[in-house]
C-alpha positions in Angstrom: 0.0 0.0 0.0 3.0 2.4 0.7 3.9 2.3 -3.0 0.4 3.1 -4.4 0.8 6.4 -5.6 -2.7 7.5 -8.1 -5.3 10.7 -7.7 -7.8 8.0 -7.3 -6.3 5.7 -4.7 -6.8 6.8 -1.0 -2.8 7.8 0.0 -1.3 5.6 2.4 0.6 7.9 5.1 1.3 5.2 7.8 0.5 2.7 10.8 0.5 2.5 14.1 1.1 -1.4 15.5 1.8 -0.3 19.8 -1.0 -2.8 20.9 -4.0 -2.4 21.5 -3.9 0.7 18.8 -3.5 -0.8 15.9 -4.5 1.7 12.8 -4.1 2.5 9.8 -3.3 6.2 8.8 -4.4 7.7 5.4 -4.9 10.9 3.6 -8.6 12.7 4.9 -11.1 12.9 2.4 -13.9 15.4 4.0 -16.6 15.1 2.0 -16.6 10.6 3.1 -17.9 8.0 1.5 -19.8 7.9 -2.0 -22.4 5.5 -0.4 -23.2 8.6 1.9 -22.8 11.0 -0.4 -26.0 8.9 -3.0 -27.7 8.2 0.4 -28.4 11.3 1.5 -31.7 13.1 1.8 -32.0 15.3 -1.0 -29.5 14.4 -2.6 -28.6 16.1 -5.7 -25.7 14.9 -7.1 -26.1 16.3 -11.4 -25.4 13.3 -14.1 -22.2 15.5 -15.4 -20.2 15.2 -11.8 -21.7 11.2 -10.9 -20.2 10.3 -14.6 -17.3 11.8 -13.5 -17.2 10.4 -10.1 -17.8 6.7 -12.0 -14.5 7.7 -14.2 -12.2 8.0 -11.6 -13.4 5.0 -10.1 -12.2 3.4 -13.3 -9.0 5.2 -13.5 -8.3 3.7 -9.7 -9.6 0.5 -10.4 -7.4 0.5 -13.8 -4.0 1.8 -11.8 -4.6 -1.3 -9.1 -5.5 -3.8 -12.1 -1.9 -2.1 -14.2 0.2 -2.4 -11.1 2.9 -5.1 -10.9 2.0 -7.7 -9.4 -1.4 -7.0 -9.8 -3.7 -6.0 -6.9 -7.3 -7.3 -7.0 -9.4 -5.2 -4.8 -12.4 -8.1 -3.9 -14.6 -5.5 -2.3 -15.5 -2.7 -4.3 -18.7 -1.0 -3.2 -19.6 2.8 -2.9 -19.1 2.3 1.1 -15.4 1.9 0.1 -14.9 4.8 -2.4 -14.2 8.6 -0.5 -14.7 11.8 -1.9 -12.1 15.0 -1.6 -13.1 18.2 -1.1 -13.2 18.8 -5.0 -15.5 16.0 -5.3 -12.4 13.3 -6.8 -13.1 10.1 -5.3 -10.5 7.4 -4.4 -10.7 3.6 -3.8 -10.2 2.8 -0.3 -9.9 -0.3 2.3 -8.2 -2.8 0.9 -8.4 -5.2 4.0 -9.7 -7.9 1.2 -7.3 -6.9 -1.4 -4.7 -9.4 -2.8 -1.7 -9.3 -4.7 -2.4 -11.6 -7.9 0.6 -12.3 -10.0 -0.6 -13.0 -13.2 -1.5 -16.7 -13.9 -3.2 -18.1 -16.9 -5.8 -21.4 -17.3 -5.5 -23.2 -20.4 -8.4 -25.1 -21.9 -9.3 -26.7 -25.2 -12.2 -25.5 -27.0 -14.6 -27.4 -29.2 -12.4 -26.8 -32.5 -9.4 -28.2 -30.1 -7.9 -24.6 -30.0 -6.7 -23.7 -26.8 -8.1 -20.8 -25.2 -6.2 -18.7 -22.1 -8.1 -17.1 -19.1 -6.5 -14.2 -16.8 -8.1 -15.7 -13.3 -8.8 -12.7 -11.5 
């Protein structure tokens, strides 16, 4: 996590492991998470800036997928994604992530042509 450095992935700035405070320390995102944000009462949250919002959850998602070795997030859900004061939003919590080297299943098809399969 140290080395993850993208405007959509929530900076990692630290840890603390003196039991019983063990913690995590990350950038602060003020405006929380995008589940709260869609949740709200009244919210009004225009088409232009949630396409947006949806973008650089791509772009995040994209960097992690890029990286080497590869770093499958297995819980991606609005709860999980914060948004910055200028309304970027950042993948976060990656207590179920994994690191995934790349590894490839071979199979025969039908027509006896083998076919490959990145297992995520």
């Amino acid at each position: 996590m140290s080395r993850l450095r993208h405007p959509n992935v929530v900076l990692f700035l630290g840890y603390v492991t003196q039991p019983p405070n063990l913690s995590i320390l990350t950038e602060y995102l003020p405006r929380g998470s995008l589940y709260r944000l869609l949740h709200r009462p009244n919210s009004q949250i225009d088409e232009t800036r949630r396409l947006k919002m949806a973008l650089d959850v791509a772009k995040g998602m994209n960097y992690l997928h890029a990286s080497h070795p590869t770093i499958v997030h297995r819980d991606l859900k609005s709860p999980n994604l914060l948004v910055d004061k200028n309304w970027v939003v950042k993948v976060s919590d990656f207590g179920m992530s994994r690191l995934k080297h790349h590894t490839f299943l071979s199979s025969k098809s039908t027509a006896g042509t083998v076919i490959s399969l990145m297992l995520w």
